[in-house]
N, C-alpha and C positions, 0 to 999 in steps of 0.2 A: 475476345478476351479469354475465353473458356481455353481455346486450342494454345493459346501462351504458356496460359496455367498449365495445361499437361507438358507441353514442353519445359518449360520451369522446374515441374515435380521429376519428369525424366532426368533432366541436368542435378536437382537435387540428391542424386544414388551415384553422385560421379565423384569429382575433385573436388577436395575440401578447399576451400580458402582459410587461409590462418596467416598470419603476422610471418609468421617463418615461411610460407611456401609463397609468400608475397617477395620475402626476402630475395628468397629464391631465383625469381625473375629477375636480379639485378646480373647474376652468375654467369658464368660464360655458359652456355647450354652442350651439352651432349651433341655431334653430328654423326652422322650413318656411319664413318671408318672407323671411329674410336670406338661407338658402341658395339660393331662388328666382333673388335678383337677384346671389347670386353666382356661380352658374353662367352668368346671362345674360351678366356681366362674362368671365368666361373665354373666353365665344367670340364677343361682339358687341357689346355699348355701345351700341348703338343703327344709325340703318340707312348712319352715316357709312360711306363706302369703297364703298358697292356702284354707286355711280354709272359705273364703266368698261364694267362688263358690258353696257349700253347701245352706249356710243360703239364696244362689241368685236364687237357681234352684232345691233346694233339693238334696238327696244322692246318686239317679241314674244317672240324667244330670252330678253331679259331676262327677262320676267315668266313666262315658263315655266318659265325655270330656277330663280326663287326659288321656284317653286308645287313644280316637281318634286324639285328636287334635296335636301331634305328626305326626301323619302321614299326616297331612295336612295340617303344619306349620312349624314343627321343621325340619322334615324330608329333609324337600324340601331346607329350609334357608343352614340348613346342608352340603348338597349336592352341591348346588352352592355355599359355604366356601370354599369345598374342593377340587370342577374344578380350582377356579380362584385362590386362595390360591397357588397350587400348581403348575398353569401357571403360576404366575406373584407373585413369591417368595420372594416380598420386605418389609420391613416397609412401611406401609399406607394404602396394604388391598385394603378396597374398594375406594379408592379415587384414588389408580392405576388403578383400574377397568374405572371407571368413565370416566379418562382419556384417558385412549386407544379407549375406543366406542365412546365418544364425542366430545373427546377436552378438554383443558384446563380450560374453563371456568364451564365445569361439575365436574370434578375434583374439584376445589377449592370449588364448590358450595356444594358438597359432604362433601366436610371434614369440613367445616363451621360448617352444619347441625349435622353431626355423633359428631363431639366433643363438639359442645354446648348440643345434648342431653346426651352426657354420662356423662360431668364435671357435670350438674346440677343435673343430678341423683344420682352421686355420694355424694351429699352431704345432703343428707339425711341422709348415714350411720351414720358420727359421732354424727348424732341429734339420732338416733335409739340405737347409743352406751349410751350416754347418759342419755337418757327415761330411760333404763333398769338400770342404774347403781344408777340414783335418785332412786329407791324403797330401796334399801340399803343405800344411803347415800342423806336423801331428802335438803342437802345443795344445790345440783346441778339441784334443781327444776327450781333456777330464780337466776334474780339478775347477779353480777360478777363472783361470784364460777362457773356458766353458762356457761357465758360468755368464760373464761380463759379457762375451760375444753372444749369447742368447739375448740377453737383455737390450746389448747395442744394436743387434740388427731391427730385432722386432722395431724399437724407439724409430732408428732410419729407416725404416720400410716406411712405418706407421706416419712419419712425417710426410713422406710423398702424400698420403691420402690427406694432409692437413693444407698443402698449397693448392687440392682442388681436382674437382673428378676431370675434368676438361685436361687437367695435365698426364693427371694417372689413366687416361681414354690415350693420346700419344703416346706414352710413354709405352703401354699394351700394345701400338701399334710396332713400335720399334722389338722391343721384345719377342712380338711374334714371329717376325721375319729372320728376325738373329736365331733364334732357337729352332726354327722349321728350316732355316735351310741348309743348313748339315744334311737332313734328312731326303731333301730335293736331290741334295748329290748325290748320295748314297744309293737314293733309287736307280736314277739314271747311269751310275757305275754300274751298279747291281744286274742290267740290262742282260748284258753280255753273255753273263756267269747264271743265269736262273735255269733250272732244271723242272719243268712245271709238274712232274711225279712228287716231287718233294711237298707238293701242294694238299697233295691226300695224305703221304707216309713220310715220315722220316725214319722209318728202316725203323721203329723199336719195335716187341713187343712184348706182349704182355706187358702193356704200361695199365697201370690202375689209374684212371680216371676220377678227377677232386671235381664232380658237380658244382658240390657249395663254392669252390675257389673260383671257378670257372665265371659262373655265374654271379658271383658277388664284383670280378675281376669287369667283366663287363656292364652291369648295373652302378658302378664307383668311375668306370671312366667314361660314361655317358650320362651321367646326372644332372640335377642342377640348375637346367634349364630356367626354372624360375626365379631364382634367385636376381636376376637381373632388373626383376619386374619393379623390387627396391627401389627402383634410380627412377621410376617413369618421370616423375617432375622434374626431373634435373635433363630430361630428354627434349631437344629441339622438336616442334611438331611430335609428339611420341603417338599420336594414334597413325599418323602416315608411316615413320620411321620402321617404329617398331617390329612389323610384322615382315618388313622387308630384314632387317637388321636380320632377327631371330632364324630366317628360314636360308640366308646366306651364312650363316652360325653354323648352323646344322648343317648343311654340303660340306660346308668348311671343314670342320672339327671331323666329321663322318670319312672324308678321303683324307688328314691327315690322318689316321690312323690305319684307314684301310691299305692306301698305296706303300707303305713301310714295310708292312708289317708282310704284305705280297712277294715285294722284291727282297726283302731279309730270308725269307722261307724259302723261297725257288733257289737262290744263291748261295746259302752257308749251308754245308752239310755238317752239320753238329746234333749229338744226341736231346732229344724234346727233354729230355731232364735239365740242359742248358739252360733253357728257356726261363728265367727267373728276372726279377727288376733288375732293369740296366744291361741284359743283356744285348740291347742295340749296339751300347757304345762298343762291348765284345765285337761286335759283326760289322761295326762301321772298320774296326782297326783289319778285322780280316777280308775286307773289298776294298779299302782306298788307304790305308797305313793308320799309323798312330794320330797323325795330324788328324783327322778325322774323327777320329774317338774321341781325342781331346776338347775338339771344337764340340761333337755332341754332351761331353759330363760338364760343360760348361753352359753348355746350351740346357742343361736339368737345370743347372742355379737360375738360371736367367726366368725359366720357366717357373718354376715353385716362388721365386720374387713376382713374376706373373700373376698366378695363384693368390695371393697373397694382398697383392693392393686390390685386386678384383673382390676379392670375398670379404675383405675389409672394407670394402666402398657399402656394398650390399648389405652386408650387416650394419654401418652407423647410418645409411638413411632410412636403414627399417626401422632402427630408435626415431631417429626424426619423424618418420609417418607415425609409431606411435605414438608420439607426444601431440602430433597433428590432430589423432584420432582420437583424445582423451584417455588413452589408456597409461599413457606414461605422462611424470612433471610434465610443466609445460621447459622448464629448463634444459629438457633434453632435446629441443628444438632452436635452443640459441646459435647462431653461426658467429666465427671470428671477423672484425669488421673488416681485417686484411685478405681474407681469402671466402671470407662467405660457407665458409664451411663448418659441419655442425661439429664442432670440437670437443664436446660433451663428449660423445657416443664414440667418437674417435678413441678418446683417453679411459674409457671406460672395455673399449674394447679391449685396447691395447693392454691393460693390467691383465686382465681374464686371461689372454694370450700368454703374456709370458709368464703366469703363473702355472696353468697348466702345462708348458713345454719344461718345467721342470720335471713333472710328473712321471710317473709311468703309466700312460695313460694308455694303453693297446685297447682294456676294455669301457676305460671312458668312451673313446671314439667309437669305440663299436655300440656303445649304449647313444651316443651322438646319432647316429645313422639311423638305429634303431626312433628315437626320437624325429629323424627326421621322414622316416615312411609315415607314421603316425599323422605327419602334415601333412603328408602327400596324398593320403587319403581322404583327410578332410579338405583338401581342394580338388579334390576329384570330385568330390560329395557337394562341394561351395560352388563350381562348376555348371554339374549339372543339373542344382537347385536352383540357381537363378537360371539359369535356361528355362527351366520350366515355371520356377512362382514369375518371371518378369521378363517372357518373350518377345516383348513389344519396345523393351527399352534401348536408344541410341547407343549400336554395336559396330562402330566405326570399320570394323575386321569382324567379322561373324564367319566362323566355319559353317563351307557349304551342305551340313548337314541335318536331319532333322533329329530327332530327340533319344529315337530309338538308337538311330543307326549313330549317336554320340555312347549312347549309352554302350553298344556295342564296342567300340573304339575303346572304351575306359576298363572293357573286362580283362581286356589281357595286364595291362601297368597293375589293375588291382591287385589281379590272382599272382601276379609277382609280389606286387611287395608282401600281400600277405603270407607268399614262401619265405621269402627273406628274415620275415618277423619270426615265422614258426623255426626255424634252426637256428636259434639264438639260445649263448648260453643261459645258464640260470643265472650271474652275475650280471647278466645283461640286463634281463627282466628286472634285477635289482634295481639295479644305479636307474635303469630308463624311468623304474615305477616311482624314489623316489624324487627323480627329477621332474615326472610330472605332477605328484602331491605338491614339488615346491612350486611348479608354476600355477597349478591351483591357488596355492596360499597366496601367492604374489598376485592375483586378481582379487583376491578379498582384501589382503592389505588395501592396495589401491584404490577400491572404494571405499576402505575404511578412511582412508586419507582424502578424500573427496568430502564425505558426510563433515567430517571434524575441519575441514579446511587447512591442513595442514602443508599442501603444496597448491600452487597454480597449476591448475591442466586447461588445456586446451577444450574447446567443444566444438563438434560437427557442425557448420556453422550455413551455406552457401552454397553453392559447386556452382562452376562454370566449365563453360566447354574450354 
């Protein structure tokens, strides 16, 4: 009886059960290709956006930093996705994490931060669908036509995540193959034409070197990682899956970027001042014609629509784990009886969304990032505190390493984001400082709203494997 009991209390720091993640179990589950391509969407879409780090550092910083910087960021983020992902197999991820090492008040302050940066990041896509769709039809430059088409895409985007993750998991799958393989070609034209000097120089100099762009350029297109951790309940088997999915994510995402951006450099002789967002589609037209260009600026929308139901997935089941969690109503864990999906979080996302793509929002998002290193720390911190307060608890995937040499592992991701944080404007430090007072104040409402009984919440209730 005693050895149940410890097993029990171990199962106890795991999976909540609740009314809604009971629900849950009726839903089509998550299988290993969908999740594949939607982790790949959480942090990449393809090798769009990494063209700066180029024109930031030249063509050898570039391609060292895609080769290295994996191993010294993705790697790591990866790896601790797929220990606590697969110890603590609930919707909500890291704001489960938070809470077992901390307390509840890390928890809520977690999920604050993760979801104010993702909804605001998120809504940049339909402004980025739109860019691209005004060259074709420049009604939708300004004005109302703008306007409505912001609103109508977000609503149709936001729909697909309403008929259900199992469709927006296909539907990532199809998306990825349409928008990567423009780039499949490209390489393989690019063969012929590649000049591998061009790989250290592209003949300028005296070019001034942008560190910060460089480095932020490559830290924004290898992120993210965890966010997928969101969906573990909605994942078929997720402590098995998981750690297979995420580490087939990372090769994935890691040589789409790297093999492009190889054959693009060896093959176009063009000034590193070229080098600016969307410069591929430039270099697709100048190795295989226009048709190729075309296919890849189409292959952005397809990709940023990619982006978009992926990060929109992630963000409404992290409301649903907190409502699971008692941190949020319990209402925000209702699912629609036709789709089993949590529609709350959905339609809550979606206003924040198209409110701010109105906006001008350059240093919101950058106050967003900035809020989202602030996570990244305290699950670094969430990490490697239950590694140590709770070594002994069912770790389905446990990195094969011990405490120190974890801790080792965690000093580089740190002393990064802690550079990222320090060259921030002071506009930054604003919005981020008072966006964290709000998310403070939103954990004291909440349990003011607990004491007075003024909503249903959920309580930590069970765990089962």
């Amino acid at each position: 009886m005693k050895s149940l009991d410890i097993e029990n209390h171990q199962l106890d720091q795991q999976l909540p059960i609740t009314t809604a993640a009971a629900a849950a179990k009726k839903a089509k589950k998550l299988t290993l290709i969908p999740l594949i391509f939607i982790i790949y969407f959480e942090v990449a879409g393809g090798p769009y956006g990494e063209e700066p780090a180029v024109a930031a550092a030249g063509p050898l910083y570039a391609l060292l930093g895609f080769l290295i910087f994996p191993f010294i960021w993705s790697i790591p983020e990866a790896l601790i996705t797929a220990e606590l992902s697969t110890t603590y197999p609930g919707n909500g991820g890291f704001v489960i994490w938070a809470d077992r090492a901390f307390g509840p008040f890390f928890g809520s302050l977690m999920g604050c931060w993760k979801y104010l940066s993702v909804v605001i990041n998120i809504a940049a896509f339909p402004v980025l669908c739109i860019d691209y769709m005004k060259n074709v039809f420049p009604v939708l430059g300004s004005g109302w036509p703008r306007k409505v088409s912001l609103v109508g895409s977000s609503l149709v985007l936001s729909f697909l995540n309403y008929t259900g993750l199992a469709i927006v998991g296909y539907f990532a799958v199809f998306l990825g193959i349409v928008s990567l393989l423009p780039f499949v070609i490209m390489s393989v034209m690019a063969i012929p034409k590649i000049q591998p000097h061009r790989w250290i120089s592209l003949g300028d100099k005296h070019v001034k070197k942008d560190w910060t762009l460089y480095f932020n350029t490559l830290f924004w297109n290898l992120n993210f990682w965890d966010n997928v951790s969101t969906l573990a309940g909605e994942v078929e088997k997720p402590r098995k899956i998981f750690p297979i999915a995420l580490f087939t994510a990372v090769i994935f995402t890691c040589l789409s970027y790297f093999i492009p951006l190889l054959a693009v450099i060896g093959a176009v002789s063009v000034s590193q001042t070229e080098w600016q967002s969307g410069f591929h589609a430039t270099a697709a037209e100048l190795i295989a014609g226009k048709w190729l260009k075309y296919w890849i600026e189409v292959g952005a929308v397809l990709s940023a629509i990619g982006l978009y139901e992926a990060q929109v997935s992630s963000s409404v089941y992290q409301l649903l784990g907190m409502a699971d969690l008692g941190f949020l109503p319990q209402f925000f864990a209702k699912r629609c009886k036709v789709f089993n999906t949590p529609w709350v979080g959905i339609l809550l996302s979606t206003l924040i969304i198209i409110g701010v793509s109105f906006l001008d929002f350059t240093n919101i998002i950058s106050s967003a990032n900035f809020l989202y290193s602030l996570g990244m720390l305290l699950e670094i911190a969430s990490f490697l505190w239950l590694r140590w307060k709770q070594p002994d608890i069912n770790r389905p995937y446990r990195i094969p390493m011990s405490l120190p040499a974890l801790i080792a592992m965690c000093l580089v991701p740190t002393v990064f984001l802690i550079l990222i944080m320090a060259v921030a404007t002071r506009i930054v430090y604003l919005i981020s400082g008072l966006m964290t007072v709000g998310a403070i104040g939103w954990y004291f409402l909440m349990k003011l709203c607990k004491s007075k009984k003024l909503f249903v919440f959920g309580r930590k209730q069970n765990f089962e494997d």
